[in-house]
Backbone as XML, in Angstrom:
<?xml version="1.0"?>
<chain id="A" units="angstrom">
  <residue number="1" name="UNK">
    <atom name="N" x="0.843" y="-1.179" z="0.000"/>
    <atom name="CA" x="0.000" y="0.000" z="0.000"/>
    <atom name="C" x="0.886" y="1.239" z="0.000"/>
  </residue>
  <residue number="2" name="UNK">
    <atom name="N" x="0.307" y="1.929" z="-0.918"/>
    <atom name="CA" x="1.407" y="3.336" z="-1.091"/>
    <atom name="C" x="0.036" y="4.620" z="-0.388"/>
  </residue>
  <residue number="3" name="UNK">
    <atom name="N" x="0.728" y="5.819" z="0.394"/>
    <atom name="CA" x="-0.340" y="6.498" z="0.605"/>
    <atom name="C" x="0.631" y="8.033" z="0.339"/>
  </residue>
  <residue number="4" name="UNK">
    <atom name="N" x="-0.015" y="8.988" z="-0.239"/>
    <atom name="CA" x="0.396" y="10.194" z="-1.012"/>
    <atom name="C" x="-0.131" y="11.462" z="-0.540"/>
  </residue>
  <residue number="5" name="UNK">
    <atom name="N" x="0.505" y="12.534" z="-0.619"/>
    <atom name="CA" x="-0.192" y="13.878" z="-0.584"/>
    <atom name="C" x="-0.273" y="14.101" z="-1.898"/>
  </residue>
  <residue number="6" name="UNK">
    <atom name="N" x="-1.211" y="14.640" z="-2.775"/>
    <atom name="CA" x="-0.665" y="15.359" z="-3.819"/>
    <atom name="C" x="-1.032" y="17.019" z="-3.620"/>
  </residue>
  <residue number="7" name="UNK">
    <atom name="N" x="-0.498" y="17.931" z="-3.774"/>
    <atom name="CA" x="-0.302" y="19.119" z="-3.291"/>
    <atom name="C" x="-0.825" y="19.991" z="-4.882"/>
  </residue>
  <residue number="8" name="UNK">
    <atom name="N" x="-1.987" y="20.527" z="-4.648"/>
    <atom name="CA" x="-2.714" y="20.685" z="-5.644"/>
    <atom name="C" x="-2.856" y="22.225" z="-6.059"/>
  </residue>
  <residue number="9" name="UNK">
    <atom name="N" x="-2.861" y="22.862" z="-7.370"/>
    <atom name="CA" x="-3.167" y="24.160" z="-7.730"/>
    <atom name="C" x="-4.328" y="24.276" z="-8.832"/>
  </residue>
  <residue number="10" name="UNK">
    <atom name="N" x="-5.252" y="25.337" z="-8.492"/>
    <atom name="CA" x="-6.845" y="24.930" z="-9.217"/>
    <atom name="C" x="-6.483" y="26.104" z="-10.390"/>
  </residue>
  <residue number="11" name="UNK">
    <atom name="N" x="-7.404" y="25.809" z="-11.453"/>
    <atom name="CA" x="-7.411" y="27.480" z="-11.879"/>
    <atom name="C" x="-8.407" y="28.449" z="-11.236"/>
  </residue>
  <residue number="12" name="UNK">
    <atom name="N" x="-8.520" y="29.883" z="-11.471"/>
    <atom name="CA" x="-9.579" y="30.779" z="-10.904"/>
    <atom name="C" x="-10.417" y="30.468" z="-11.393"/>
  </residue>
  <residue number="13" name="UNK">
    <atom name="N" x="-11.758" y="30.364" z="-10.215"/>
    <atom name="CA" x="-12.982" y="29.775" z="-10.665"/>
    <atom name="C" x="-13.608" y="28.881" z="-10.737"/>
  </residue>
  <residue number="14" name="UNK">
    <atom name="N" x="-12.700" y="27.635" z="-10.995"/>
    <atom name="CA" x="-12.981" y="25.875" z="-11.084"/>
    <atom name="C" x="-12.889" y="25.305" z="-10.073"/>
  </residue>
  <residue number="15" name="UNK">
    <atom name="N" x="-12.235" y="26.112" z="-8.742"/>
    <atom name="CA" x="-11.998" y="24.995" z="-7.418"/>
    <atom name="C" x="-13.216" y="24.118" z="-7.044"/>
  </residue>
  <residue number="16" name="UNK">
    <atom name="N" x="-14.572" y="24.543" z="-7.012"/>
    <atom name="CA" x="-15.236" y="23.769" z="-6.376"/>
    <atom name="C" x="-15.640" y="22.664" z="-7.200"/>
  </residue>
  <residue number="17" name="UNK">
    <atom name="N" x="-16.048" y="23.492" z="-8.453"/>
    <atom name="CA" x="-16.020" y="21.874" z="-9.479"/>
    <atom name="C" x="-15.181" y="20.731" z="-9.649"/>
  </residue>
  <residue number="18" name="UNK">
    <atom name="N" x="-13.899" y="21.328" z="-9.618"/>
    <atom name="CA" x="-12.582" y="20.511" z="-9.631"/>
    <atom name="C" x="-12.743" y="19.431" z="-8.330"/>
  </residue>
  <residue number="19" name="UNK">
    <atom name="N" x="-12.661" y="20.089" z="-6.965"/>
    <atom name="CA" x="-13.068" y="19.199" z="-5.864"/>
    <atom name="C" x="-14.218" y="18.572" z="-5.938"/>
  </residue>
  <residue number="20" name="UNK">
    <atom name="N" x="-14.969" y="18.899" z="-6.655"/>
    <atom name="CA" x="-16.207" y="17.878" z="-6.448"/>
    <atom name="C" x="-15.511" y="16.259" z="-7.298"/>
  </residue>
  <residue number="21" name="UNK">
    <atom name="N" x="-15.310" y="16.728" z="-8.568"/>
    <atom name="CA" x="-14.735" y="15.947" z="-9.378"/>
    <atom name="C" x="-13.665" y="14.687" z="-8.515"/>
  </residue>
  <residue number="22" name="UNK">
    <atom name="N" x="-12.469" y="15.483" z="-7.885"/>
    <atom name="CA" x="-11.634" y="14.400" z="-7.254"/>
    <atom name="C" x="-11.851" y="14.048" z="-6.149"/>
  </residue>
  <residue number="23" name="UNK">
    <atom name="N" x="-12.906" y="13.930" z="-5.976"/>
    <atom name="CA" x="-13.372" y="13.704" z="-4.753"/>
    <atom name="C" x="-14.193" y="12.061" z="-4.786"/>
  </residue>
  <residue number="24" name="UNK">
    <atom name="N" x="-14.424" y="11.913" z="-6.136"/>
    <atom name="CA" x="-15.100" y="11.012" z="-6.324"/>
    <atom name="C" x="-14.301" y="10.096" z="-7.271"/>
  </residue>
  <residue number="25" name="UNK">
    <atom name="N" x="-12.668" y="10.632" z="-7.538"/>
    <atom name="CA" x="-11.691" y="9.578" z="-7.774"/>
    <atom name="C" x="-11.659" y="8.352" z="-7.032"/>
  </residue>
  <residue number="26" name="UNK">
    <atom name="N" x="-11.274" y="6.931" z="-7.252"/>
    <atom name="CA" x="-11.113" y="5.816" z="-6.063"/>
    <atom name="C" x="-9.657" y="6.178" z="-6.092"/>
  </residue>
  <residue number="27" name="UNK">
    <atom name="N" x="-9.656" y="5.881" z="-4.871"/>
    <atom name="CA" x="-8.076" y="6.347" z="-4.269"/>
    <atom name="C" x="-7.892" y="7.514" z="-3.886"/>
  </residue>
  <residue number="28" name="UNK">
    <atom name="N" x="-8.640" y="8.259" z="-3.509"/>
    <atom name="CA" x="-8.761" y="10.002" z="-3.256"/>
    <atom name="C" x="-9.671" y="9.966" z="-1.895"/>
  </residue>
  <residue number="29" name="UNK">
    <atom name="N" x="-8.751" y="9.767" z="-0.541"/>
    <atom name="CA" x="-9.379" y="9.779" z="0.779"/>
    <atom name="C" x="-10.046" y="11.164" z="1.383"/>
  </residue>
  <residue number="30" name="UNK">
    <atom name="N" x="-9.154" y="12.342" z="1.021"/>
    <atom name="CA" x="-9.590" y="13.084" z="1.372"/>
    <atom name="C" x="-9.119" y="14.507" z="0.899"/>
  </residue>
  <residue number="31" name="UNK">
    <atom name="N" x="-9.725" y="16.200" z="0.747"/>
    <atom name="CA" x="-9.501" y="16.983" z="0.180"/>
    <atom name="C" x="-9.439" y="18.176" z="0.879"/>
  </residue>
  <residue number="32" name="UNK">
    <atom name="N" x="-8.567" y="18.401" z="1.400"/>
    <atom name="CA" x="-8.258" y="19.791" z="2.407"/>
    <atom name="C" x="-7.691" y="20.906" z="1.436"/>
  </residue>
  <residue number="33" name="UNK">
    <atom name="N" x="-8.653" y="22.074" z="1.534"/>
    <atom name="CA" x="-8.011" y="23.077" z="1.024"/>
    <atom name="C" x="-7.718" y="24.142" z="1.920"/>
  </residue>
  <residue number="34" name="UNK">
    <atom name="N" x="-6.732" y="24.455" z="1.105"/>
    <atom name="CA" x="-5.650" y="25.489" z="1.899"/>
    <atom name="C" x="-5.285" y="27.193" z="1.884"/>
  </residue>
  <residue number="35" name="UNK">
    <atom name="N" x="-4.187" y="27.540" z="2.243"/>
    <atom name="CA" x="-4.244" y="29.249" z="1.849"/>
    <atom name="C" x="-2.320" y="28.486" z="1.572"/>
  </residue>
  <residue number="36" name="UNK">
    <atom name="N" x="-2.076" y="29.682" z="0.284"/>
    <atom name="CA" x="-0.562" y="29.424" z="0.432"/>
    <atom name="C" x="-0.055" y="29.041" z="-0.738"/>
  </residue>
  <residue number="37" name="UNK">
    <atom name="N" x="0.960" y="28.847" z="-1.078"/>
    <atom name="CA" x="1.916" y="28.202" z="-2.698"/>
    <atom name="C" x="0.016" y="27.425" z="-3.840"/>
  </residue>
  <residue number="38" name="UNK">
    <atom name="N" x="-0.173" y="26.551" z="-2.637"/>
    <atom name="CA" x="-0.803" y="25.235" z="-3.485"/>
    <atom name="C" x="-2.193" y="25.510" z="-2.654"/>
  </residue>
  <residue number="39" name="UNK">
    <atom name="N" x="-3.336" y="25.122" z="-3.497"/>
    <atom name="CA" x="-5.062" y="25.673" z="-3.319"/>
    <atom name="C" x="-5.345" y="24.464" z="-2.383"/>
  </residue>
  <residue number="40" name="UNK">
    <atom name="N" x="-4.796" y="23.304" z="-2.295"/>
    <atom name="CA" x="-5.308" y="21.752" z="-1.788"/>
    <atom name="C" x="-4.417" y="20.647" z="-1.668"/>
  </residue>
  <residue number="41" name="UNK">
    <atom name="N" x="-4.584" y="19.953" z="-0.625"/>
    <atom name="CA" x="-3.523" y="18.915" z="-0.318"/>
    <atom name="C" x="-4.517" y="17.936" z="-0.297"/>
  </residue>
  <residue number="42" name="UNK">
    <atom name="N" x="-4.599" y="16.595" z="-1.049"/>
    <atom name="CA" x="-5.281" y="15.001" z="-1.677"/>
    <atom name="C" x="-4.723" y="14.452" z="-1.116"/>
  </residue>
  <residue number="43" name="UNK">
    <atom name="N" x="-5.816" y="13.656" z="0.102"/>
    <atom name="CA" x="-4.870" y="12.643" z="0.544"/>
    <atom name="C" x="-5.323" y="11.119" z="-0.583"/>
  </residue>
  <residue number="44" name="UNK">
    <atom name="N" x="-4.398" y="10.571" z="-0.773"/>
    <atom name="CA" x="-4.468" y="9.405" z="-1.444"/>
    <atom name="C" x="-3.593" y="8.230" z="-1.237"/>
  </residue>
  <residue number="45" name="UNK">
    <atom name="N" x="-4.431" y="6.932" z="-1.333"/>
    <atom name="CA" x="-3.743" y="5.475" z="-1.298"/>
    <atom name="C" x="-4.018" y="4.518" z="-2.712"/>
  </residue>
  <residue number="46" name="UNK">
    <atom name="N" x="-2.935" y="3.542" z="-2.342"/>
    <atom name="CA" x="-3.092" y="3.340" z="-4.140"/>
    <atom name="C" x="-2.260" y="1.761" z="-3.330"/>
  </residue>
  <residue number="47" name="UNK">
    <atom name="N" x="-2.379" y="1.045" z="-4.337"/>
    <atom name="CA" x="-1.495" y="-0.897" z="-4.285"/>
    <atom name="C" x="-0.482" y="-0.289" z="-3.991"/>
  </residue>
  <residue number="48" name="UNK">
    <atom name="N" x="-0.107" y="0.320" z="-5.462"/>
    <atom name="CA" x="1.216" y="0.503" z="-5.405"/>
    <atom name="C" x="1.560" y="1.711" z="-6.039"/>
  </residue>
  <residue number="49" name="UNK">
    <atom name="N" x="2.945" y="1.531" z="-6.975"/>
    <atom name="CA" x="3.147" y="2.986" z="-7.030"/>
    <atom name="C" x="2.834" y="3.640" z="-8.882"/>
  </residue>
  <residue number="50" name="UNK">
    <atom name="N" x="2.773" y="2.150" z="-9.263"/>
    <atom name="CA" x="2.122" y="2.495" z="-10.973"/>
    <atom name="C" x="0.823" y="2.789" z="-10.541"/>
  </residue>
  <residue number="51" name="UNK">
    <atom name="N" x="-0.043" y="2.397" z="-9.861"/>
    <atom name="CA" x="-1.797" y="2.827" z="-9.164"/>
    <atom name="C" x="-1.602" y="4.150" z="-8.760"/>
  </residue>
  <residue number="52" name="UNK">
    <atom name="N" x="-0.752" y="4.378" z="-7.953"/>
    <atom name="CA" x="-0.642" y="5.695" z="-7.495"/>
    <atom name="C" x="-0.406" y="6.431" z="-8.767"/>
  </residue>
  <residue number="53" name="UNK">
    <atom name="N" x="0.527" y="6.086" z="-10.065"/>
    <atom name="CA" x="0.658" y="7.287" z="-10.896"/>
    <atom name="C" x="-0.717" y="7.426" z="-11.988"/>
  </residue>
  <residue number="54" name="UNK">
    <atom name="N" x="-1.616" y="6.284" z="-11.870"/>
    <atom name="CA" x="-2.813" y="6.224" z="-12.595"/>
    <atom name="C" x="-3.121" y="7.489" z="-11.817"/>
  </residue>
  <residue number="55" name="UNK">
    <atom name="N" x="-3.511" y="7.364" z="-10.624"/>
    <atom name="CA" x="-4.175" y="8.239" z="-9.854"/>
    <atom name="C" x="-3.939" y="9.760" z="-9.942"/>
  </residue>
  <residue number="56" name="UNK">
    <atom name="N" x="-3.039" y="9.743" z="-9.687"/>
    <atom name="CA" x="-1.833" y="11.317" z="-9.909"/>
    <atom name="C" x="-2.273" y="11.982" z="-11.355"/>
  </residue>
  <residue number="57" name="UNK">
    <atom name="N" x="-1.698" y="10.959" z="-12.268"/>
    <atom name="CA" x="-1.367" y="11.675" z="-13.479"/>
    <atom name="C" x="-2.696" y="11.213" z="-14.703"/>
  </residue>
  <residue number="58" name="UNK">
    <atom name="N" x="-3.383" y="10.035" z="-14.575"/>
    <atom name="CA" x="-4.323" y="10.054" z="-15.401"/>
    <atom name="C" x="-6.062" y="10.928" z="-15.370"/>
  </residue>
  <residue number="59" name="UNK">
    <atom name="N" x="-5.845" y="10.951" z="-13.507"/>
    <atom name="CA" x="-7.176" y="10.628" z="-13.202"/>
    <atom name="C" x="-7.532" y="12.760" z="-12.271"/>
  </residue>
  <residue number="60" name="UNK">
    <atom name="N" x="-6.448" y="13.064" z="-11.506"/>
    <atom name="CA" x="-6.214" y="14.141" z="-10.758"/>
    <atom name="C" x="-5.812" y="15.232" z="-11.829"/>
  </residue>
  <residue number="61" name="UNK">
    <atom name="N" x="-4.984" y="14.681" z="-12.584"/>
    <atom name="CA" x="-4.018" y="16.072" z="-13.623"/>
    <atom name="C" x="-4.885" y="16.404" z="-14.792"/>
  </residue>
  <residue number="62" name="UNK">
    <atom name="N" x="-5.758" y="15.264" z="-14.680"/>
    <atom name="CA" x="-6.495" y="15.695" z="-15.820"/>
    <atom name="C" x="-8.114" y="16.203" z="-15.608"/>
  </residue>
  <residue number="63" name="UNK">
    <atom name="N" x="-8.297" y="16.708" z="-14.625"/>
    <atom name="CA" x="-9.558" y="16.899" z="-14.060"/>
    <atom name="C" x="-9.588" y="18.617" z="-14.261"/>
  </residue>
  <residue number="64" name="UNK">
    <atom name="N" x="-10.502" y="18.870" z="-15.211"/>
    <atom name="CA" x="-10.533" y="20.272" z="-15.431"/>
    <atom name="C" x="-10.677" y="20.965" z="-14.346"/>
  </residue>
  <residue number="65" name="UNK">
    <atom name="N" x="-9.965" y="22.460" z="-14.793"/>
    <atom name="CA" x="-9.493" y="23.037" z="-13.523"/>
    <atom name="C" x="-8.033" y="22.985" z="-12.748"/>
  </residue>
  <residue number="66" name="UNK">
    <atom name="N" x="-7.605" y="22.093" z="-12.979"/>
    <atom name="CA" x="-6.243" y="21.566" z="-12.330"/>
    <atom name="C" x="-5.116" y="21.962" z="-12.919"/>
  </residue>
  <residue number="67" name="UNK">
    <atom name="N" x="-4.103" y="23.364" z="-12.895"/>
    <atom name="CA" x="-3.406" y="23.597" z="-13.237"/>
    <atom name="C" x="-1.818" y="23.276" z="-12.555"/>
  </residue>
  <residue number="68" name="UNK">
    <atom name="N" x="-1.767" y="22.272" z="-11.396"/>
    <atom name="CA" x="-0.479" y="21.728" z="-11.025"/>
    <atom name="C" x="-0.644" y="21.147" z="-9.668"/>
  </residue>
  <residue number="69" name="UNK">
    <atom name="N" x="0.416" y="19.906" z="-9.504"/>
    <atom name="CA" x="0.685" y="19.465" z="-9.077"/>
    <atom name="C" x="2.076" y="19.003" z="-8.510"/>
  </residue>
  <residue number="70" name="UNK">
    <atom name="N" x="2.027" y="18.327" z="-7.155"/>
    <atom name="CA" x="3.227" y="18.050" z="-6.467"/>
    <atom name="C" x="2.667" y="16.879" z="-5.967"/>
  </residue>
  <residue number="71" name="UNK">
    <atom name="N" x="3.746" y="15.750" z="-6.002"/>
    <atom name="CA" x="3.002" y="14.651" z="-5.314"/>
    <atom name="C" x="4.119" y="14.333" z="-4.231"/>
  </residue>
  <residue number="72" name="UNK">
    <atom name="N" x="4.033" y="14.054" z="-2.893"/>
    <atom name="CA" x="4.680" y="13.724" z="-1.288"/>
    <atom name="C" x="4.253" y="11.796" z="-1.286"/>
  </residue>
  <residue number="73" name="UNK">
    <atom name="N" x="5.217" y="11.115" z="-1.446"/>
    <atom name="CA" x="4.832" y="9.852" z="-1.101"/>
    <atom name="C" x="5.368" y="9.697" z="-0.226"/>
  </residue>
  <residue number="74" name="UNK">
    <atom name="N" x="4.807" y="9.061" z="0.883"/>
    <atom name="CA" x="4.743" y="8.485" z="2.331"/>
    <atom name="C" x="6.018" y="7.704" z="2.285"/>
  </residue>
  <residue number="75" name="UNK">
    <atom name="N" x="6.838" y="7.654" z="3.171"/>
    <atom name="CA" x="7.840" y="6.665" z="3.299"/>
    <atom name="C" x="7.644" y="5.777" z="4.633"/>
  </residue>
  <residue number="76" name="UNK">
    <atom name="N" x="7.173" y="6.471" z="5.621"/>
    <atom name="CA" x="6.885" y="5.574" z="6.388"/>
    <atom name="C" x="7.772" y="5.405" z="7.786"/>
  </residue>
  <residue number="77" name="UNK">
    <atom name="N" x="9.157" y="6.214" z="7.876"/>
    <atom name="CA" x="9.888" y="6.544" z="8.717"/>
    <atom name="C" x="9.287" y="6.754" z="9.971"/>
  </residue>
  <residue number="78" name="UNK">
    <atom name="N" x="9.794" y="5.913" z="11.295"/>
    <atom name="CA" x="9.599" y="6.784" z="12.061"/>
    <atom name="C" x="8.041" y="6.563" z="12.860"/>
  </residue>
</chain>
């Protein structure tokens, strides 16, 4: 099990649509938005780490509205 932040930037205007949208990704636990660099931090879990890049890059990056991303994978340290 892999579990991720992806650290999210919306365009003006689309945030709430956009969150509605990844919100209803599988693998998309939860959607905190923020003040600062990035509009939203995704929490997400995935098998592994090709699932995780479905998730990231097929399913999140491409969700209108979504002008960038950063993805934080969990290591587990500690």
């Amino acid at each position: 099990m892999v579990n991720a932040m992806v650290l999210t930037r919306f365009m003006v205007g689309k945030e709430k649509k956009a969150i509605e949208e990844i919100k209803k990704i599988p693998g998309v636990l939860e959607v905190k938005t923020v003040f600062g660099a990035w509009d939203a931090v995704i929490m997400v879990t995935a098998d592994g780490l090709k699932e995780l890049a479905d998730v990231v890059v097929d399913r999140i990056r491409c969700t209108d509205g979504v002008v960038g991303t950063e993805t934080l994978v969990e290591v587990g340290i500690g």
